[in-house]
PyMOL Python script that loads the backbone (N, CA, C, O; Angstrom):
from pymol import cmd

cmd.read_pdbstr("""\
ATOM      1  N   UNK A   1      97.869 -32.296 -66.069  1.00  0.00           N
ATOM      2  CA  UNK A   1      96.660 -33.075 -66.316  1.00  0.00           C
ATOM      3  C   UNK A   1      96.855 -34.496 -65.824  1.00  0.00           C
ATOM      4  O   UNK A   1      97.995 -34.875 -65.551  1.00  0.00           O
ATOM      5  N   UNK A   2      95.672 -35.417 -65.675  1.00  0.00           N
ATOM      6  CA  UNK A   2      96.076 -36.341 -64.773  1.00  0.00           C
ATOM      7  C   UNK A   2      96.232 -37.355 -65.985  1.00  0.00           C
ATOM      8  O   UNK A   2      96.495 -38.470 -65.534  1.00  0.00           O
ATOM      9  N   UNK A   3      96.160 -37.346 -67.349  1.00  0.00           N
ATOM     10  CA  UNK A   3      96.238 -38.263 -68.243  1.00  0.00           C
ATOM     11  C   UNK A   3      97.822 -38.251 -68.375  1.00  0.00           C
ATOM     12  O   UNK A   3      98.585 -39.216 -68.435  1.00  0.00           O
ATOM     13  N   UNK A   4      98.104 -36.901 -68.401  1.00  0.00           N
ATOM     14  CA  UNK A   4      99.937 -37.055 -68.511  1.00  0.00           C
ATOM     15  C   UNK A   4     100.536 -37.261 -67.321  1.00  0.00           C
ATOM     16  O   UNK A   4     101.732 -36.992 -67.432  1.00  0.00           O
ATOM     17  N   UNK A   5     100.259 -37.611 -66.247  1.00  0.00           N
ATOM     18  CA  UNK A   5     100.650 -37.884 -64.449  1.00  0.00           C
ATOM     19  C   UNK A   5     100.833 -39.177 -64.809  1.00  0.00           C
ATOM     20  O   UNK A   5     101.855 -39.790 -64.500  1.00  0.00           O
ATOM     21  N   UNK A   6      99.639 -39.817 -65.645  1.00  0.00           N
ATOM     22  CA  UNK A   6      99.554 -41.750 -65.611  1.00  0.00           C
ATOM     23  C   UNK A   6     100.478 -42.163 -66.888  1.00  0.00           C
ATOM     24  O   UNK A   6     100.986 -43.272 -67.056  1.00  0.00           O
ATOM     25  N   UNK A   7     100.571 -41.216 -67.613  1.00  0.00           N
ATOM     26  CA  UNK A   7     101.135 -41.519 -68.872  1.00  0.00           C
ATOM     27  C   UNK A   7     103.406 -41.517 -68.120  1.00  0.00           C
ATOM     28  O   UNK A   7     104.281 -42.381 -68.175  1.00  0.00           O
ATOM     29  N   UNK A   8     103.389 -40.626 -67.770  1.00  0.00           N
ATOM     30  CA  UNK A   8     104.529 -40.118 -66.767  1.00  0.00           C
ATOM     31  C   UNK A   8     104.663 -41.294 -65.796  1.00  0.00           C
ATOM     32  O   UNK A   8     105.828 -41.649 -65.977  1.00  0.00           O
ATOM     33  N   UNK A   9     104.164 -42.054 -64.923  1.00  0.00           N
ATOM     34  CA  UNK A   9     103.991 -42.957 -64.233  1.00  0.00           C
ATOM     35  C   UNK A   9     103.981 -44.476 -64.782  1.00  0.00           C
ATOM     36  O   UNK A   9     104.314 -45.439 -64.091  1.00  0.00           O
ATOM     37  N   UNK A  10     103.460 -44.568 -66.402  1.00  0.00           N
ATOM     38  CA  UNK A  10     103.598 -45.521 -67.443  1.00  0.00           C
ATOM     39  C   UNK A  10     104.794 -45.988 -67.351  1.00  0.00           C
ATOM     40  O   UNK A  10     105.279 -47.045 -66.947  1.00  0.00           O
ATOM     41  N   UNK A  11     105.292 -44.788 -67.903  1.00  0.00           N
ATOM     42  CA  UNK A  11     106.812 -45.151 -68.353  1.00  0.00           C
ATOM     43  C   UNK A  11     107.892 -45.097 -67.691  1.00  0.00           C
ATOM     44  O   UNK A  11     109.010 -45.356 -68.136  1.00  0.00           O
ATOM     45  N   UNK A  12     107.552 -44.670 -66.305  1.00  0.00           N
ATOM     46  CA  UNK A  12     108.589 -45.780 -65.094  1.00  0.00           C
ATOM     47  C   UNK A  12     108.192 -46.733 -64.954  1.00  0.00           C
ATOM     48  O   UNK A  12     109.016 -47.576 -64.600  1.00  0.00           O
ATOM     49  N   UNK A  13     107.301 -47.020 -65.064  1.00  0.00           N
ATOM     50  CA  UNK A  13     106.824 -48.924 -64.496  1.00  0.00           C
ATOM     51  C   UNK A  13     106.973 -49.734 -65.609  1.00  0.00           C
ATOM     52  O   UNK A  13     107.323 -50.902 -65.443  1.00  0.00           O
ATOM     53  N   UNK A  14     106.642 -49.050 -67.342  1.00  0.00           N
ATOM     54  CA  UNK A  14     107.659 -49.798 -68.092  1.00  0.00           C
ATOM     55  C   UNK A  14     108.773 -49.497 -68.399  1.00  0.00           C
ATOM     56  O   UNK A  14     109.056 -49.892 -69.530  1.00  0.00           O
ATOM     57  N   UNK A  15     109.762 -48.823 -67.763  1.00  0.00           N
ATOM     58  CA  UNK A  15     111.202 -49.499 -67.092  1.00  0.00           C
ATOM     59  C   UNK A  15     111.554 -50.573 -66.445  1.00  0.00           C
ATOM     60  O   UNK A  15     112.363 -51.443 -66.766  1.00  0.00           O
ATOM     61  N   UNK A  16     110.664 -50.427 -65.176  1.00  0.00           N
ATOM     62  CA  UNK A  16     110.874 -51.651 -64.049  1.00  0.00           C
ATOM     63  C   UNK A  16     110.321 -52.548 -65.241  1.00  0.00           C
ATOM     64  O   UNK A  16     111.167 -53.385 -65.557  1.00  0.00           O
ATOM     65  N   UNK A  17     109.498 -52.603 -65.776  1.00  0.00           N
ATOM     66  CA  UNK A  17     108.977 -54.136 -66.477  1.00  0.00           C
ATOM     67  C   UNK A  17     109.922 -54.595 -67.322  1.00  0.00           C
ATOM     68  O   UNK A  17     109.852 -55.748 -67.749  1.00  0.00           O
ATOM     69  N   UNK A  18     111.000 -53.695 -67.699  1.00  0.00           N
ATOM     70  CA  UNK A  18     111.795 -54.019 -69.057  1.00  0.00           C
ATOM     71  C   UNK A  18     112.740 -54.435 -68.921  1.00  0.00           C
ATOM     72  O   UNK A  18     113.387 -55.232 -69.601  1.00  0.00           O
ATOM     73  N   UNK A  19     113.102 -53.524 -67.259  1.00  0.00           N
ATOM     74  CA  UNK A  19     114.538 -54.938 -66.278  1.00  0.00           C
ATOM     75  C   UNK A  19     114.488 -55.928 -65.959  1.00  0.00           C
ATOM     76  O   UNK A  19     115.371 -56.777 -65.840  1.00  0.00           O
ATOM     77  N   UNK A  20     112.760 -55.974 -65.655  1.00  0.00           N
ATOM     78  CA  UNK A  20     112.522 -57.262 -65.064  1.00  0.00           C
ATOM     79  C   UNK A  20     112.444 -58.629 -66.231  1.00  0.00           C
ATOM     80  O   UNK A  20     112.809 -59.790 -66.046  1.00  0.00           O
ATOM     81  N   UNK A  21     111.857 -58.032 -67.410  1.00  0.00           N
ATOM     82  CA  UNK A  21     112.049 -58.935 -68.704  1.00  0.00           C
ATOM     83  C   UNK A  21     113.571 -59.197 -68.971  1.00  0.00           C
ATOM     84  O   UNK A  21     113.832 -60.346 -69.328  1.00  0.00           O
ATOM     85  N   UNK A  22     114.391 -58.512 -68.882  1.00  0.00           N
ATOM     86  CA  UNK A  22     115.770 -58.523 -69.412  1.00  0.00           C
ATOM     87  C   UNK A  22     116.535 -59.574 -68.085  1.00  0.00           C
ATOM     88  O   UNK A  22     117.372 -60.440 -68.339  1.00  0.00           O
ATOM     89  N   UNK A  23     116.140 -59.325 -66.994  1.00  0.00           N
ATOM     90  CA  UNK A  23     116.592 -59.748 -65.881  1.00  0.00           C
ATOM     91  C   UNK A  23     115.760 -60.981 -65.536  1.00  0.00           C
ATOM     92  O   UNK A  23     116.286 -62.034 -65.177  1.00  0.00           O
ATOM     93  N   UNK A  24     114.993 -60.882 -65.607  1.00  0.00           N
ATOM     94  CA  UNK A  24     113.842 -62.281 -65.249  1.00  0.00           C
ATOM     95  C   UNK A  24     114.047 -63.767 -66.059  1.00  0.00           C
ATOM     96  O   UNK A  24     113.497 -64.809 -65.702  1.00  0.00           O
ATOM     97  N   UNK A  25     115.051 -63.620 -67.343  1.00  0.00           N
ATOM     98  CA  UNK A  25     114.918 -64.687 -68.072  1.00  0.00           C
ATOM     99  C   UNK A  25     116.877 -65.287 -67.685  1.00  0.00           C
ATOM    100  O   UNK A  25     117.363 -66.347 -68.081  1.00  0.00           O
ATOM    101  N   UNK A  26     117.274 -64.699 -67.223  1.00  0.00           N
ATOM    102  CA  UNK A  26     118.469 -64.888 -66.472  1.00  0.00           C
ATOM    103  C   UNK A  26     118.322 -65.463 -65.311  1.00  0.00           C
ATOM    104  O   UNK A  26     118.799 -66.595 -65.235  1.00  0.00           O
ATOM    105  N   UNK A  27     117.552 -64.825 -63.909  1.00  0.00           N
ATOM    106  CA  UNK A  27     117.484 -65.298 -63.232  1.00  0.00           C
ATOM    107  C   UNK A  27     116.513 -66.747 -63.260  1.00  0.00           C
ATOM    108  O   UNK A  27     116.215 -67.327 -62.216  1.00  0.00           O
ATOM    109  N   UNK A  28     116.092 -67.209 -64.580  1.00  0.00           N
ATOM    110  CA  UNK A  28     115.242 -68.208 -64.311  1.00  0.00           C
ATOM    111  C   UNK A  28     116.242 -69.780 -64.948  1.00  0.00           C
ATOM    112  O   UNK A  28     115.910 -70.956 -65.103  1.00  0.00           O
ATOM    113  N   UNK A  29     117.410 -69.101 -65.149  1.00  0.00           N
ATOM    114  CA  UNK A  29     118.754 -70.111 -65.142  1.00  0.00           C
ATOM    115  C   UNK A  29     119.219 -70.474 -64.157  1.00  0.00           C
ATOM    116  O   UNK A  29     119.726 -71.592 -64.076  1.00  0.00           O
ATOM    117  N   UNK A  30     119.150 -69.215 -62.647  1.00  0.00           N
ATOM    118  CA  UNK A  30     120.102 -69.813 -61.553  1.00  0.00           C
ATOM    119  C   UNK A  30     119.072 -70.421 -60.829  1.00  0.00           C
ATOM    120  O   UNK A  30     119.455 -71.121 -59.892  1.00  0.00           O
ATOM    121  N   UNK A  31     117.861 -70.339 -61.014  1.00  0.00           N
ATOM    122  CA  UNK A  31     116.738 -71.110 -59.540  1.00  0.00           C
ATOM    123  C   UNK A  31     116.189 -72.589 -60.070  1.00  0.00           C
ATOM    124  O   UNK A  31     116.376 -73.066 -61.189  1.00  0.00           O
ATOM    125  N   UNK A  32     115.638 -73.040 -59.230  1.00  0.00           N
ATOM    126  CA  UNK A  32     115.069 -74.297 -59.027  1.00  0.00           C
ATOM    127  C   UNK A  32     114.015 -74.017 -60.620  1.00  0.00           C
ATOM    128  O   UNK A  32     114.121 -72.940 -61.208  1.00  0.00           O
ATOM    129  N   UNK A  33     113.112 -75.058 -61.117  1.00  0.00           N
ATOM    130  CA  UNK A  33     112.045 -75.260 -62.036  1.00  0.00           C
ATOM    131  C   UNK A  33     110.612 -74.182 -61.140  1.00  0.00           C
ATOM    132  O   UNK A  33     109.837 -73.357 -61.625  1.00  0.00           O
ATOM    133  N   UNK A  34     110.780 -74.704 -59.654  1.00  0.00           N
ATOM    134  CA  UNK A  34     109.033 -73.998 -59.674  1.00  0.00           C
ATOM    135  C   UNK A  34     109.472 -72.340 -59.675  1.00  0.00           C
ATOM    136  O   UNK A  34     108.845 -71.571 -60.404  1.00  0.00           O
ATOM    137  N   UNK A  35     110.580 -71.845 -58.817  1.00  0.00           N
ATOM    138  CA  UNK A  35     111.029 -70.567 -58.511  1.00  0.00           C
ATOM    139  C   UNK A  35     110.534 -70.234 -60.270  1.00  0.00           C
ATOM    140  O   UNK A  35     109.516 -69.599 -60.544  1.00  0.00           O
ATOM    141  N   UNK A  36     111.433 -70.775 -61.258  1.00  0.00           N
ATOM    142  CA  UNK A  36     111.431 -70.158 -62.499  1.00  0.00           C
ATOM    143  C   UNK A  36     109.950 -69.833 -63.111  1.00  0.00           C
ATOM    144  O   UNK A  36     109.734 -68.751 -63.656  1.00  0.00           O
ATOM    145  N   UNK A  37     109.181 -70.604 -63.015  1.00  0.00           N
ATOM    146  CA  UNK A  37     108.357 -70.906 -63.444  1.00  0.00           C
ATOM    147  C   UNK A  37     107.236 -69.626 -63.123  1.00  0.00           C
ATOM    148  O   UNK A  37     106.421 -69.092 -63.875  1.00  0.00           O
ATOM    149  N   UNK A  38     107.626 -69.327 -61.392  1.00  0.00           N
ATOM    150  CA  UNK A  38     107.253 -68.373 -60.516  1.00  0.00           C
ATOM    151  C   UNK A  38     107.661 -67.006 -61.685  1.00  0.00           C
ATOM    152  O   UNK A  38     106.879 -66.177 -62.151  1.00  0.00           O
ATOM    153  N   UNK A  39     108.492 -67.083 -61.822  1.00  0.00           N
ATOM    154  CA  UNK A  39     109.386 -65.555 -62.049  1.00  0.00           C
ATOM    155  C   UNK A  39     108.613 -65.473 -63.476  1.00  0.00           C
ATOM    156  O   UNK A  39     108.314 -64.315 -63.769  1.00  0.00           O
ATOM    157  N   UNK A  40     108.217 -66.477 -64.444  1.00  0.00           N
ATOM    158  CA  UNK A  40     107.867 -66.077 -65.563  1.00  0.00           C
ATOM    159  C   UNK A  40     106.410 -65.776 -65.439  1.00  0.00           C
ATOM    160  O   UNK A  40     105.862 -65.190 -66.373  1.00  0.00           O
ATOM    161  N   UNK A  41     105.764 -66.099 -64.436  1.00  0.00           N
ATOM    162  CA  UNK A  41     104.595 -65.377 -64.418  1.00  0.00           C
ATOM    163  C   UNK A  41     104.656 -63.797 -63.619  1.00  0.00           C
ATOM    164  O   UNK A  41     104.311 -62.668 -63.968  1.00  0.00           O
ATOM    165  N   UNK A  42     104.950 -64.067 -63.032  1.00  0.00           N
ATOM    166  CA  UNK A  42     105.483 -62.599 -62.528  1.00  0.00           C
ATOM    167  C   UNK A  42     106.029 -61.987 -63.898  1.00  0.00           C
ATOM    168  O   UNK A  42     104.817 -61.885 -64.087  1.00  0.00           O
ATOM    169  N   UNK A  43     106.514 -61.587 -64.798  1.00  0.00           N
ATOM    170  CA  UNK A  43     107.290 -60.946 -65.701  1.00  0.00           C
ATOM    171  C   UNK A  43     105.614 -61.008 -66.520  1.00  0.00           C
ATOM    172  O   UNK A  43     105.033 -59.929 -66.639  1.00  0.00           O
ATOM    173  N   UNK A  44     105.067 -62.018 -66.936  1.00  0.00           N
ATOM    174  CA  UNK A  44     104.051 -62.068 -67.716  1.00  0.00           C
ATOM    175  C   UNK A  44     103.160 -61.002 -67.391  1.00  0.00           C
ATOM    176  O   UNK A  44     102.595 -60.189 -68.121  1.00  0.00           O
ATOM    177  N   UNK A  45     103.137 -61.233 -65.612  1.00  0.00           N
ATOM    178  CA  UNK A  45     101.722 -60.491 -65.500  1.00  0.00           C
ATOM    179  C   UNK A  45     102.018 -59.161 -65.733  1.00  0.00           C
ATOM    180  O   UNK A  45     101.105 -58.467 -66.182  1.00  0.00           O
ATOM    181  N   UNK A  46     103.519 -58.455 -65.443  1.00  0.00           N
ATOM    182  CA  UNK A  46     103.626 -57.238 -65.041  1.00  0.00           C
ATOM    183  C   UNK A  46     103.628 -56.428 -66.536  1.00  0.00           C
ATOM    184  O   UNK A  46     103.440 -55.221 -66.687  1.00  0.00           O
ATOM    185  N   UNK A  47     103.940 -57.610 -67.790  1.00  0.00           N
ATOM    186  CA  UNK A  47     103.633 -57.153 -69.110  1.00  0.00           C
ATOM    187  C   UNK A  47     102.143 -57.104 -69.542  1.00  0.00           C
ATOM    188  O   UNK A  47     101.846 -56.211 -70.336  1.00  0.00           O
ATOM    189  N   UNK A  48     101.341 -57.797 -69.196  1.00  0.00           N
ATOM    190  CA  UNK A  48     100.239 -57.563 -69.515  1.00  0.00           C
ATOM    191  C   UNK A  48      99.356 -56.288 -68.688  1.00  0.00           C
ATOM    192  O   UNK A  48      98.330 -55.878 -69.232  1.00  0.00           O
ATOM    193  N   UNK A  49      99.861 -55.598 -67.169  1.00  0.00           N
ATOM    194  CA  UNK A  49      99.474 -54.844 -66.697  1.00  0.00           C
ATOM    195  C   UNK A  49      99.906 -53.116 -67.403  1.00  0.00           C
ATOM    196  O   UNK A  49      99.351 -52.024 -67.284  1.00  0.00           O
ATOM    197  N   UNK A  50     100.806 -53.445 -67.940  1.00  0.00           N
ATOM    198  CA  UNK A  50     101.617 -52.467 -68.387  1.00  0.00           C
ATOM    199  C   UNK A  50     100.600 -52.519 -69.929  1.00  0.00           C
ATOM    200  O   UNK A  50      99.826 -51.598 -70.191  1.00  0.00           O
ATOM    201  N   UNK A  51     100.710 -53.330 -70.536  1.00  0.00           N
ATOM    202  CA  UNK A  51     100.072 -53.108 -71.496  1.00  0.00           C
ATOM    203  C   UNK A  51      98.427 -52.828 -71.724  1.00  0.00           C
ATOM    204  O   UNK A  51      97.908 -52.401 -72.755  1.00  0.00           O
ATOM    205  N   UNK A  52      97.734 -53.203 -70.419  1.00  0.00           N
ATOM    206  CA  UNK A  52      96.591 -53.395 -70.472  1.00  0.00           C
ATOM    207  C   UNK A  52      96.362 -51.214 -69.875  1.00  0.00           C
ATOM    208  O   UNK A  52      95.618 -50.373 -70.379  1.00  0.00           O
ATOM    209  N   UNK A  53      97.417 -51.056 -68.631  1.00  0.00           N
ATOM    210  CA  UNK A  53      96.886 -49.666 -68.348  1.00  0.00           C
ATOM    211  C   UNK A  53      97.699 -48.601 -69.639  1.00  0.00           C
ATOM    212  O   UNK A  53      97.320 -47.434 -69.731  1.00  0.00           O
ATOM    213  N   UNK A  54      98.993 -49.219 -70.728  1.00  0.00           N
ATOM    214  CA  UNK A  54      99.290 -48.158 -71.504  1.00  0.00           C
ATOM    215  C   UNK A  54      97.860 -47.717 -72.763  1.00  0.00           C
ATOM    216  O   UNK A  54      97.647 -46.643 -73.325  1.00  0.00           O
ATOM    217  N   UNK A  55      97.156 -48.943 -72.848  1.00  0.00           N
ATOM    218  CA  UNK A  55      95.477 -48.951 -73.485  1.00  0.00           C
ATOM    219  C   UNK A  55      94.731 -47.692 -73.203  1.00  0.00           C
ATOM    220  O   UNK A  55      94.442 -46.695 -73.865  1.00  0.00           O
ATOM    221  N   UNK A  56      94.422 -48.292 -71.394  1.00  0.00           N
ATOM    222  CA  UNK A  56      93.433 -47.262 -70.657  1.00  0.00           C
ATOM    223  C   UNK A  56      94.013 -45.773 -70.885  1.00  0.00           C
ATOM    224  O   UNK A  56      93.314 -44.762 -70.820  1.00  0.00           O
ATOM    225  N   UNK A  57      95.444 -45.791 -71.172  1.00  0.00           N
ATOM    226  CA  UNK A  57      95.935 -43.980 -71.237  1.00  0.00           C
ATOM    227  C   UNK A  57      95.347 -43.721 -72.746  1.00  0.00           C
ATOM    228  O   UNK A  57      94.865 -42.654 -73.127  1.00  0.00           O
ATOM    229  N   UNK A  58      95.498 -45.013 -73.591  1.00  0.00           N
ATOM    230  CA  UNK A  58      95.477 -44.383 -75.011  1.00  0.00           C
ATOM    231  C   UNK A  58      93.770 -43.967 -74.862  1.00  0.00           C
ATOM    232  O   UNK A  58      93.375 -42.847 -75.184  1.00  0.00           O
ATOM    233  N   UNK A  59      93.078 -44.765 -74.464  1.00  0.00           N
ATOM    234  CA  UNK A  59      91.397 -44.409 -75.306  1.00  0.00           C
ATOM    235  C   UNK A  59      90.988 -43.082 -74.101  1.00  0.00           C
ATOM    236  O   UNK A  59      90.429 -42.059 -74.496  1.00  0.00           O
ATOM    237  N   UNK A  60      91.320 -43.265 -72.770  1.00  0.00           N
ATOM    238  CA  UNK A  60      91.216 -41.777 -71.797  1.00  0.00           C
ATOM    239  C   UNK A  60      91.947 -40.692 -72.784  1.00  0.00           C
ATOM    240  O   UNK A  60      91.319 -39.754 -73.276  1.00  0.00           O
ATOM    241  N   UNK A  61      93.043 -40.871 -72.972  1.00  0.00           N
ATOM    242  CA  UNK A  61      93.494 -39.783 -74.584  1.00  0.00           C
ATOM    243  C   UNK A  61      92.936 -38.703 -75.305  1.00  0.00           C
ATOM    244  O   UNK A  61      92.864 -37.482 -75.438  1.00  0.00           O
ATOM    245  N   UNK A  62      92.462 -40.187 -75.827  1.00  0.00           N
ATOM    246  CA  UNK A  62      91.316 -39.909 -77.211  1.00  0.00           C
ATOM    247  C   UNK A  62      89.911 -39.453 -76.937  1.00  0.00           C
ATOM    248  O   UNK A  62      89.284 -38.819 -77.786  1.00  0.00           O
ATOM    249  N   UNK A  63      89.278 -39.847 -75.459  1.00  0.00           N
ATOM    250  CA  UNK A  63      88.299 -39.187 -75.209  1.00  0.00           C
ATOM    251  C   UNK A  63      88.157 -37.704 -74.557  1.00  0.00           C
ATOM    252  O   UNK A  63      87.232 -36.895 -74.637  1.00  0.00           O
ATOM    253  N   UNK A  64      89.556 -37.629 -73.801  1.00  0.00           N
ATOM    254  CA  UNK A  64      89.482 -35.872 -73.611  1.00  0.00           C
ATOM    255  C   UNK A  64      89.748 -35.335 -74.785  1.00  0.00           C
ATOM    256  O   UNK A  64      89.459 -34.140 -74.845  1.00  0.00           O
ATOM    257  N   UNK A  65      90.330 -35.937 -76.024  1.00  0.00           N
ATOM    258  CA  UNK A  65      90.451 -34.760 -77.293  1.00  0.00           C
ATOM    259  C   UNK A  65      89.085 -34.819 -77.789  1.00  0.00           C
ATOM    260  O   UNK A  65      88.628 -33.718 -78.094  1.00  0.00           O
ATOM    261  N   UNK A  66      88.297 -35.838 -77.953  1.00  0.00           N
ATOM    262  CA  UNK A  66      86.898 -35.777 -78.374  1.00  0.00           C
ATOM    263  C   UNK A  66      86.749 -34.820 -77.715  1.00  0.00           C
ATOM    264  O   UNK A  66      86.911 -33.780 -78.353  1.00  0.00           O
ATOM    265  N   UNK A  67      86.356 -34.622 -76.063  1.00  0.00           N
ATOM    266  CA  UNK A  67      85.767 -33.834 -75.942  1.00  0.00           C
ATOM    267  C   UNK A  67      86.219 -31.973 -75.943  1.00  0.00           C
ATOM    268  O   UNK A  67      85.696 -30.859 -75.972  1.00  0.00           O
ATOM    269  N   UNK A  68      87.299 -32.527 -75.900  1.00  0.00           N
ATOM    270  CA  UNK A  68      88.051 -30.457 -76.025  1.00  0.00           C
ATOM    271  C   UNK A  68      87.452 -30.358 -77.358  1.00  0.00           C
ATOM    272  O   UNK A  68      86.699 -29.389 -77.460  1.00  0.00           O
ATOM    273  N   UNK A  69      87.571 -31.100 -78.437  1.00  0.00           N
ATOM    274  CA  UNK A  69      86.612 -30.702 -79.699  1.00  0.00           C
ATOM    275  C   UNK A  69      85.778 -30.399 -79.834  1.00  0.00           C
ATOM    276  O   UNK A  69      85.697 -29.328 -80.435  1.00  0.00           O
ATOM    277  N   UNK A  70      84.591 -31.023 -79.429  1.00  0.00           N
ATOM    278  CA  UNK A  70      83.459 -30.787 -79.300  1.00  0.00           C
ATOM    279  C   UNK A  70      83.323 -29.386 -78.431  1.00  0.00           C
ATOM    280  O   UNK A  70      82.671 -28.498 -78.980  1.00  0.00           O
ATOM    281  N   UNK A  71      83.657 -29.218 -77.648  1.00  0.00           N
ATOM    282  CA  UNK A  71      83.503 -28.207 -76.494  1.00  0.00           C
ATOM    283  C   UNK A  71      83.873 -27.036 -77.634  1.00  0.00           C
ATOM    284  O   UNK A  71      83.063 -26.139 -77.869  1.00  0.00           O
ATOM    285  N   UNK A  72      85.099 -27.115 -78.291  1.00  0.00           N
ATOM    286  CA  UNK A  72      85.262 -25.949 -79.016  1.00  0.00           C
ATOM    287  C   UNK A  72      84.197 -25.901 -79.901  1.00  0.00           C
ATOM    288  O   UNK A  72      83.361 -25.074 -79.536  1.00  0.00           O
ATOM    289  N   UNK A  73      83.860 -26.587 -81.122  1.00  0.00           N
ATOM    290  CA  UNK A  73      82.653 -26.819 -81.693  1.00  0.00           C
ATOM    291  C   UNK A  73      81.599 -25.519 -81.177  1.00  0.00           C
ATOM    292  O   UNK A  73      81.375 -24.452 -81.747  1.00  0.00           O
ATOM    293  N   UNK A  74      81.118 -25.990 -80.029  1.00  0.00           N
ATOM    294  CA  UNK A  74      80.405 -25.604 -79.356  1.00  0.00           C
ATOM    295  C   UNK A  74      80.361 -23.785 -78.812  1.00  0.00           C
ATOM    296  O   UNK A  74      79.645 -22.790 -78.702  1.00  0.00           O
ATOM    297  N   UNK A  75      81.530 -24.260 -78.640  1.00  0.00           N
ATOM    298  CA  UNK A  75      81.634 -22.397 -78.380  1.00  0.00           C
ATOM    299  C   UNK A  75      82.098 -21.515 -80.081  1.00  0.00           C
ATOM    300  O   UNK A  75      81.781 -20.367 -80.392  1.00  0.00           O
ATOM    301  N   UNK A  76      82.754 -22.319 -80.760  1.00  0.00           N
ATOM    302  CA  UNK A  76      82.330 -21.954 -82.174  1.00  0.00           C
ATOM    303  C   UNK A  76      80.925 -21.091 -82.654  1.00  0.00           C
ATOM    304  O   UNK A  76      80.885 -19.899 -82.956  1.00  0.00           O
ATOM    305  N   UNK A  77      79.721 -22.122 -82.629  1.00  0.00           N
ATOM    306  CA  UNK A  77      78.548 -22.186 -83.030  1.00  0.00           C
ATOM    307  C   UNK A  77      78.252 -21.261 -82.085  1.00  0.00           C
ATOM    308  O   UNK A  77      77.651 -20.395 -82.721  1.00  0.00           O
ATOM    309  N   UNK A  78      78.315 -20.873 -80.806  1.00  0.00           N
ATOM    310  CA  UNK A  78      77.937 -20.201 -79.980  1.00  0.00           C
ATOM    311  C   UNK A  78      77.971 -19.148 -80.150  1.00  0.00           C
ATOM    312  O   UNK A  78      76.921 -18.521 -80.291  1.00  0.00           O
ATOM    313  N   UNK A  79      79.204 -18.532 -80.205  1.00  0.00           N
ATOM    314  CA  UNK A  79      79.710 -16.894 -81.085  1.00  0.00           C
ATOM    315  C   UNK A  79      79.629 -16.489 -82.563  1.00  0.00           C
ATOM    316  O   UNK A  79      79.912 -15.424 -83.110  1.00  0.00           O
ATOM    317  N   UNK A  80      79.151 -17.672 -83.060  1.00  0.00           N
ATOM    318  CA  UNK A  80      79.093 -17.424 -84.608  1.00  0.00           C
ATOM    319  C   UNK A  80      78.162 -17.717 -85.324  1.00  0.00           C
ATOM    320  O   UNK A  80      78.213 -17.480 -86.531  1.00  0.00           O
TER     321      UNK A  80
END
""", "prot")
cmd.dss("prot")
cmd.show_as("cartoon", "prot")
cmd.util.cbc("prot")
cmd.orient("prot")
């Protein structure tokens, strides 16, 4: 299903985001002020992307179980 493809795809990219947090606040010791400054938005954004599409998996989720429910519902009432 393509909700578990993105969900599967989530959670390599929050890997990369979690090296890059772990790694990003290190490397913002060896560079210049703007480089650093650079790197913490970079780390920011890639947390808020991560968090903003692990969202879009949760409520896409919740709306194919709405609807497999309903659908059963439906064929419930249908045969019965």
């Amino acid at each position: 299903m393509l909700w578990q493809e993105l969900s599967h795809r989530l959670s390599e990219c929050t890997e990369a985001v979690s090296a890059q947090n772990q790694d990003g606040g290190r490397l913002t010791e060896l560079v210049g002020p703007e480089a650093a400054d650079q790197l913490k938005d970079m780390v920011a954004h890639g947390n808020q992307l991560i968090s903003s599409t692990e969202e879009r998996i949760r409520v896409e989720t919740e709306r194919v179980k709405l609807q497999r429910h309903r659908s059963l519902e439906v064929v419930q009432k249908s045969f019965f």
